[in-house]
N, C-alpha and C positions, 0 to 999 in steps of 0.2 A: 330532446331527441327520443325518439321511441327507439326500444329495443324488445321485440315481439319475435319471439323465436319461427314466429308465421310467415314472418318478411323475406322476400330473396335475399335481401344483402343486409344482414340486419347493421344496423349502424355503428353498433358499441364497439369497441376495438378488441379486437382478439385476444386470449389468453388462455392457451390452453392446458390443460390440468389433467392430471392421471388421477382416476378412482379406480378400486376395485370393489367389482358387483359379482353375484350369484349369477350365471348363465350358463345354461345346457349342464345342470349339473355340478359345477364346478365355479372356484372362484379365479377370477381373472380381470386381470387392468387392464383397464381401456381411457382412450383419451377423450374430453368432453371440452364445454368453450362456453364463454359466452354467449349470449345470443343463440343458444340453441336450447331447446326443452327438457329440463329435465337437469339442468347441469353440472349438480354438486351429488347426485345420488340416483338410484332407481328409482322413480316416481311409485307411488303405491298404487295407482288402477294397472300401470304396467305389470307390476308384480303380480295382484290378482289375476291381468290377461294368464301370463304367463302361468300360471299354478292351477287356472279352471281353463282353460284352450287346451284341445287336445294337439299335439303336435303333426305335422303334414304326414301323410303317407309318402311310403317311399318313391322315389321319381316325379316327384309330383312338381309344379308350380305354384309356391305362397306368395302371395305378395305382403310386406310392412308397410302398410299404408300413413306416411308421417310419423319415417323412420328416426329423426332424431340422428344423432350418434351413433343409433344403431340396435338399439337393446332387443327391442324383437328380432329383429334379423339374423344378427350375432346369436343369440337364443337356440331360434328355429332350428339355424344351418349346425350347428351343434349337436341339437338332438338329431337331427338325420341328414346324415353327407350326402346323402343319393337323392334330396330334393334339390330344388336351382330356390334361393330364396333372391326375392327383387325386390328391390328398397326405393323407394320412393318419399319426394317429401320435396317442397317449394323452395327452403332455406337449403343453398348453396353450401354454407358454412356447415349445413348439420349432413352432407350426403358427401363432402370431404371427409370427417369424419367417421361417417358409416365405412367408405370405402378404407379409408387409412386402418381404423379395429378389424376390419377383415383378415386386412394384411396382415396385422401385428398377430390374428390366433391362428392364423396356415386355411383361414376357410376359401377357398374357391368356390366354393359353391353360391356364393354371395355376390349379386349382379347391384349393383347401384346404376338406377337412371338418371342419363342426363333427360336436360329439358326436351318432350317432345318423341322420348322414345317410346316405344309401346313394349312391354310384354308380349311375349305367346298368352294365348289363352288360360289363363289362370283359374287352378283347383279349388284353393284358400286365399283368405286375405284375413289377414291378422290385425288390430287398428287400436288403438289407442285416439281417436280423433280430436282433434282444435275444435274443438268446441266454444275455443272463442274467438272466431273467426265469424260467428253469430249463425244463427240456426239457417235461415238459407240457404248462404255461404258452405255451410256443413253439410247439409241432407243432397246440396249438389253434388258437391264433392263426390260421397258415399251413393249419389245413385249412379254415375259416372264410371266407377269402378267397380262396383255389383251390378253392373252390368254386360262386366268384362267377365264374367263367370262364366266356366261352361255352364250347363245344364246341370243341376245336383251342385255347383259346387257350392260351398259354405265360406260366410265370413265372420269373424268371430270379434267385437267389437267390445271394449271396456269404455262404461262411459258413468258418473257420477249420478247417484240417485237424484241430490240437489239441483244437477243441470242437466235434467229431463229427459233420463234414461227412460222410463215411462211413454214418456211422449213421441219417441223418436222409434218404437216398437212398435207403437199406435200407427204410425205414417209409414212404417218398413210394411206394414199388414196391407193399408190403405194400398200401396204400390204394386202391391200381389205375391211378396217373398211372406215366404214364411218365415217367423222370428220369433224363438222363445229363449227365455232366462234360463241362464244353463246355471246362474250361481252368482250368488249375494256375498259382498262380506269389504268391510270397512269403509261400506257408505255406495259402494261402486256394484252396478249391474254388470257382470258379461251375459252379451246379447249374440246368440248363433242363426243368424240371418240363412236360411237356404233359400237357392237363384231355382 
């Protein structure tokens, strides 16, 4: 059986687990699972997002584009209450999750989509993206929702020098955004895409 934290309903049986990670500052437990990305720890291109992304301006609209559990999201809405951050992501199991660590840190400010919902027009988008979901797959995805930009807005994308962070800034350009390397470090590019 596959268990592809990409999958709606990923198949492995549930189990869910408390860690505590670094977020908005401060450490806090949250609950992770199975079959969702990331699940025993803070991935390390996440961390990089998190530590070279500049955080949303105030009132604004971010989206966590392949929110996982939640870590960017949880994150964001932390560093600033007066933005609405929106979590998004395929797997079911992992936007349970986002929404349930909302709850557990008092963030309201944290909207998790169901299938089919739309955002308001959104400022930032924050991303960690599936990158193996295979490169088509991916650069859809990612032009589908950096589309959803206003005008100026920015998205701020962590992706592995190895699985062609390079190349994927070559085709952001092709597209007509503009996209430069805001910062290198432990193998991973973050990429600041403006619409």
């Amino acid at each position: 059986m596959s268990n592809q934290y990409f999958e709606k309903n990923p198949s492995c049986e549930s189990r869910k687990r408390e860690i505590c990670v670094n977020l908005g500052g401060r450490e806090v437990r949250v609950l992770t699972d199975r079959g969702v990305f990331s699940a025993s720890a803070l991935d390390k291109g996440t961390q990089v997002l998190l530590k070279s992304a500049p955080a949303p301006a105030p009132g604004s609209n971010a989206l966590d584009l392949g929110c996982g559990w939640g870590a960017v999201a949880l994150d964001l809405a932390l560093k600033n209450p007066s933005c609405t951050v929106w979590a998004a992501d395929v797997n079911e199991r992992a936007l349970g999750l986002c929404r349930e660590n909302a709850e557990r840190l008092g963030l309201g400010n944290v909207e998790v989509m169901e299938e089919g919902e739309e955002p308001p027009e959104l400022d930032f988008i924050y991303s960690n993206p599936p990158v193996r979901i295979g490169k088509e797959a991916m650069r859809g995805l990612l032009a589908s929702w950096i589309g959803r930009l206003k005008e100026g807005g920015k998205a701020y994308l962590v992706v592995s020098r190895h699985l062609g962070s390079d190349s994927l800034m070559d085709w952001m350009e092709e597209k007509g955004w503009k996209a430069r390397k805001i910062k290198s470090s432990k193998g991973y590019r973050v990429i600041e895409v403006c619409r």
